[in-house]
N, C-alpha and C positions, 0 to 999 in steps of 0.2 A: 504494500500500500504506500502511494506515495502522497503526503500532506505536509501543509502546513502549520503549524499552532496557532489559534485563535491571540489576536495580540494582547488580549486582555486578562488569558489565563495565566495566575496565577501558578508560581512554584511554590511546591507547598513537601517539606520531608521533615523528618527527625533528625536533630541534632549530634546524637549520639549515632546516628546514621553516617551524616555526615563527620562527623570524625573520623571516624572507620576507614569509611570513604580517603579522607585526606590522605591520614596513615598508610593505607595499601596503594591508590593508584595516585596521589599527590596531586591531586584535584579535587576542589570541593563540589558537592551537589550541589550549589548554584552555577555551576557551572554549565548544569543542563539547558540553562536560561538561551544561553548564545548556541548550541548546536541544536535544539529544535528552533529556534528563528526562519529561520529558512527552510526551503525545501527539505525532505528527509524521508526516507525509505525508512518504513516498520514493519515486522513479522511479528505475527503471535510465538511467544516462548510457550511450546507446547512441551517441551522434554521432561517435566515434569506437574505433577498436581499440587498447585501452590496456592489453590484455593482462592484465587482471583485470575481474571485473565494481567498476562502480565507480558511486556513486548522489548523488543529489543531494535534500537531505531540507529538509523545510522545517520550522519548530517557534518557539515562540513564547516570548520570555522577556522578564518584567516588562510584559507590553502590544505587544512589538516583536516582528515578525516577522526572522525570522534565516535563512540560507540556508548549508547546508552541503554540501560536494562531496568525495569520497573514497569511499575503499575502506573499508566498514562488515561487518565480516567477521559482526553478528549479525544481518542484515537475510537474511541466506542461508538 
């Protein structure tokens, strides 16, 4: 699926999320802000039952391709 994010949506994650986040890939979850902006290819992450649908989007910021995973409640 190829979309774009509505410009008015809101990010919205846990803190202690973002930590994690920082610590393991050295970017914070606002980060997701700037690579859904723009165009963006998403797949449903079906490889496992996580009890929400949850997707894995791909999008491009400054030249760099960027990989995002979660629960995108406007991709629905």
């Amino acid at each position: 699926m190829v979309s774009e994010m509505p410009p008015e949506m809101p990010i919205v994650f846990d803190p202690a999320k973002d930590e994690a986040n920082r610590a393991k890939h050295g970017l914070s979850l606002t980060f997701v802000g700037p690579v859904l902006k723009g165009r963006v290819f998403s797949r449903l992450d079906d490889r496992f039952d996580y009890g929400e649908d949850r997707f894995v989007t791909f999008g491009w910021v400054s030249g760099r391709l960027y990989v995002a995973a979660g629960l995108f409640t406007w991709l629905r």
